[in-house]
C-alpha positions as CSV (number, residue, x, y, z in Angstrom):
1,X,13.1,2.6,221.0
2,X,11.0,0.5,223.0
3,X,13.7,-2.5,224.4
4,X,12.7,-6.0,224.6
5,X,13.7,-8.7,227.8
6,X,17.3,-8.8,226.8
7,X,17.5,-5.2,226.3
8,X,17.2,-4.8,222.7
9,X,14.0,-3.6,220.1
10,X,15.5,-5.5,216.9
11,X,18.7,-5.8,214.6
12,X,18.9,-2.3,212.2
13,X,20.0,-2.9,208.2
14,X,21.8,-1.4,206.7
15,X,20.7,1.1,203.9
16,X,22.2,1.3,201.0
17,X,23.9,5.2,200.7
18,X,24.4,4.6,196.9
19,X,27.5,4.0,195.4
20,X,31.3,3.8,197.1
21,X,34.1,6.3,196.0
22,X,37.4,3.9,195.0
23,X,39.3,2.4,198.3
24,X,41.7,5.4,199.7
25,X,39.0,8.3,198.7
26,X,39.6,9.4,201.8
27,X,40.0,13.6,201.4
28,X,40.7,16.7,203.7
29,X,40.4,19.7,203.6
30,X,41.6,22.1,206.6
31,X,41.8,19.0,208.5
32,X,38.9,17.4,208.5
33,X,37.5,15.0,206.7
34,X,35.3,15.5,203.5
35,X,35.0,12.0,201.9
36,X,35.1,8.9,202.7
37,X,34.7,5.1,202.0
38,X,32.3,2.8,203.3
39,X,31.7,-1.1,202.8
40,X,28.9,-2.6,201.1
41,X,27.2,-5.0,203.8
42,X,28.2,-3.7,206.7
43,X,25.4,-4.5,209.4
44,X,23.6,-1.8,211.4
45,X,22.6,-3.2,214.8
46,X,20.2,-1.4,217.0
47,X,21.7,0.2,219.9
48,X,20.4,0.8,222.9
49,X,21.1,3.3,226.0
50,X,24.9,3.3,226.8
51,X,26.0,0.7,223.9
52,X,27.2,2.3,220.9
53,X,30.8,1.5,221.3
54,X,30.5,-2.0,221.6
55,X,27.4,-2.1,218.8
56,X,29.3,-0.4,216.5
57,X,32.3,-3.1,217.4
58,X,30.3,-5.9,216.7
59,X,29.2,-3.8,213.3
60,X,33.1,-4.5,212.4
61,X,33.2,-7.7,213.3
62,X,30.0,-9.1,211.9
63,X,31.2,-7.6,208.4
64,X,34.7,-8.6,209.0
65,X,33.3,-12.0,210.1
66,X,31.5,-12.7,207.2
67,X,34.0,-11.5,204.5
68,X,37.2,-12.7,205.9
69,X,36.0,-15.9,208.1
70,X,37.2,-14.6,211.3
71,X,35.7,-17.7,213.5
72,X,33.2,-15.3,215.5
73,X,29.9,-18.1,216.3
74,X,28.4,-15.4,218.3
75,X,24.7,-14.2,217.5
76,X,25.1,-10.5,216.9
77,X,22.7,-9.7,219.9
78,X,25.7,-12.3,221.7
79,X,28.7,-10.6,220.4
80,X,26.8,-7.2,221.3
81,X,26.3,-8.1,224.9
82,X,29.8,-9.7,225.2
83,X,31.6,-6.9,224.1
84,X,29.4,-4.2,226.4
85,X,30.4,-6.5,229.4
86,X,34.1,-6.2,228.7
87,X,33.3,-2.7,227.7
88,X,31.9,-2.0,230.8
89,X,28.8,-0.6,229.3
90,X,24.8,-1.4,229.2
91,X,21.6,-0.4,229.1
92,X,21.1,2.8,231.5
């Protein structure tokens, strides 16, 4: 992924996996997991070197953001680089 000024190509999307098993589908077997749930709308930033933790953070709080009116005013690039600095993580 080639990285632009600020450090980032473009924003992902999210692709549609097809359709969710009921809320609380969540199965095991020998402890570990073998279904799970997802939610529809869910965005899927690109990440760059070093920032998956905070990308996928602001994943949660975009979606949360947007279906629960959190407040967040934050561009998603914005939230991203806020949440690597108090992650203490970046672009290598």
């Amino acid at each position: 992924m080639e990285h632009d000024a600020n450090g980032f190509a473009d924003l992902g999307t999210f692709h549609d996996p097809g359709a969710p098993k009921p809320p609380g589908s969540v199965s095991f077997t020998n402890n570990a997991v073998s279904g799970f749930v997802y939610h529809m709308g869910v965005p899927d930033l690109a990440q760059v070197n070093s920032q998956c933790v905070p990308t996928s953070a602001a994943d949660s709080l975009l979606w949360m953001n947007a279906t629960y009116h959190l407040g967040i005013t934050d561009s998603p690039v914005g939230l991203v680089n806020t949440l690597a600095v108090f992650m203490h993580t970046g672009p290598d």
